[in-house]
N, C-alpha and C positions, 0 to 999 in steps of 0.2 A: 397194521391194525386198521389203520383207515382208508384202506383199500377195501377189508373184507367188509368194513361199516357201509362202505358204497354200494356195496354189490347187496348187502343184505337191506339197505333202503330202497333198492329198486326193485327187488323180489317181494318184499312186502312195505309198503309205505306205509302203515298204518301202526307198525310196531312201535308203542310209545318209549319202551325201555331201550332200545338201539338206537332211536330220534334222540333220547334224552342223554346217553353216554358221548354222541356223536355229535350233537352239540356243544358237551360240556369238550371232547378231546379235541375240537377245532377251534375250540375258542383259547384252551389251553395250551397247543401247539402252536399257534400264530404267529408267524416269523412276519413284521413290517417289511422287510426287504425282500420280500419272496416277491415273485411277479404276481401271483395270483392272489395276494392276500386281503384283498378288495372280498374275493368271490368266498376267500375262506369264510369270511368272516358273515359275508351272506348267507352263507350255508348253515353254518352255524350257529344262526339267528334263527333261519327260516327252519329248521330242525327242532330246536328248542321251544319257539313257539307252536308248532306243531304237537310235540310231546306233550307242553302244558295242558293243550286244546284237548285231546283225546284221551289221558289219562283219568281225568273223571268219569267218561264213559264207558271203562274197562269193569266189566261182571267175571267176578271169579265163578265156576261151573260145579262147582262143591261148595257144600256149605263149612265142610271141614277145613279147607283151604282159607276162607275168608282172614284170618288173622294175619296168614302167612301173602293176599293177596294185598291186604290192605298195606303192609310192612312193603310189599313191592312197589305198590304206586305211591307211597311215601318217598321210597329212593328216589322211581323216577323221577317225583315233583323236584327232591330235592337237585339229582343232578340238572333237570331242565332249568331251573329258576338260577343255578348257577353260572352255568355257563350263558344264559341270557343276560346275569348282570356282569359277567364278564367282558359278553360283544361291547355294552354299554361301556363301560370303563375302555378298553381300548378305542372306542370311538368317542371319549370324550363326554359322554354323556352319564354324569355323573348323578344327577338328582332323579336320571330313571333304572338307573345301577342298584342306586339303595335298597327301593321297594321289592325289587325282584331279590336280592341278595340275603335279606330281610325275612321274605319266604323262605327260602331254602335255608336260612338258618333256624326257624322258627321248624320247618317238617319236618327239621333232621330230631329222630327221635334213637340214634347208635347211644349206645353210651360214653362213646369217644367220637364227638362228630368231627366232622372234616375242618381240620385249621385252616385250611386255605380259603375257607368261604368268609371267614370269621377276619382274617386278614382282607380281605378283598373288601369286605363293607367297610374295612376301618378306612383304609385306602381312599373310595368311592364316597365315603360319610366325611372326610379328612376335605377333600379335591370339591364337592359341591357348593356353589355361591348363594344358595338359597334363603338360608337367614342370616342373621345376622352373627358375629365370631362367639359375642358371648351368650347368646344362645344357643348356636351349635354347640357350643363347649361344654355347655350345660346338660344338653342332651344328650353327647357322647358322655357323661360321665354316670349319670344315671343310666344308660343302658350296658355301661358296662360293669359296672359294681353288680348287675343282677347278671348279666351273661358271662361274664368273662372270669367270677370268680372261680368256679370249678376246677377252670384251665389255670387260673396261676396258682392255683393250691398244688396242684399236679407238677406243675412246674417248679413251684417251689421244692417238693420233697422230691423230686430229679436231683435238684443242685444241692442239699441236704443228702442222701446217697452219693452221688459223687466226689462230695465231700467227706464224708465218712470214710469209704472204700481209700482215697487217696492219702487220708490222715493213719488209715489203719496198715495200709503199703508203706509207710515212711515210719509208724512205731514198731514194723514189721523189720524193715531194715536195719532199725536203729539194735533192733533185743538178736538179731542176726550180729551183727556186724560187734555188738557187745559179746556175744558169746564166742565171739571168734577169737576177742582180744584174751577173752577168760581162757580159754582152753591152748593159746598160744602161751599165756601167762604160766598155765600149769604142767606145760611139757617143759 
């Protein structure tokens, strides 16, 4: 895939959706011990801001299209802003991680947005030395009681079905394995 990403940034370098996927898949794929993971991660930088840069200046060509354009450079923004606070995070740079990270969870407008972005600022907000513990702490907890509840609501009734399904396979077995004893009982 990121071989055809290459070839398609050179055929057109202005593509913000291909900058912005290619960004976010080299930031994501990033092996430390690769030789070249210095350049990966330049690329991947220099991709993403890229994307950010020209996607506001993308005109959809119908006026019909416009909701379904705006929904596109939404993605975009989102995948550019991530994979830029990704480079940040794997270089250490933690308090210019957040802002970017921040963005892209703010544009993501799916009704299941992307946990990994979501993970990544906790990450990146967790690892920065900028204020002080009990104010970070502070502020991570106010922003997540508005952000994060959705997702453990969600979470929660996973482990509530899972639970159900497992307690209902074990009264399953049990009225089995009863009616085996019954009908042994009656031969």
């Amino acid at each position: 895939m990121l071989e055809a990403g290459e070839k398609e940034v050179e055929l057109n370098p202005n593509d913000a959706p291909v900058l912005a996927v290619m960004g976010q898949a080299l930031a994501r794929t990033y092996n430390a011990k690769a030789p070249d993971a210095a350049k990966q991660l330049d690329k991947a930088e220099l991709y993403s801001k890229r994307a950010i840069e020209i996607t506001p200046t993308l005109t959809s060509r119908r006026t019909l299209l416009t909701k379904r354009s705006a929904n596109a450079k939404n993605d975009t923004l989102v995948m550019a802003h991530s994979g830029l606070g990704l480079v940040y995070i794997r270089r250490g740079k933690f308090s210019d991680a957040v802002p970017e990270l921040e963005q892209s969870v703010k544009a993501d407008s799916h009704p299941e947005p992307d946990p990994v972005n979501y993970y990544l600022l906790g990450v990146a907000d967790s690892r920065r030395r900028t204020l002080k513990p009990r104010q970070r702490h502070s502020q991570n907890a106010r922003r997540c009681r508005v952000r994060c509840k959705p997702l453990v609501r969600a979470a929660q009734r996973r482990q509530e079905t899972k639970f159900y399904a497992t307690e209902r396979s074990e009264l399953m077995k049990r009225q089995v394995a009863d009616w085996r004893t019954f009908c042994d009982d009656q031969s």
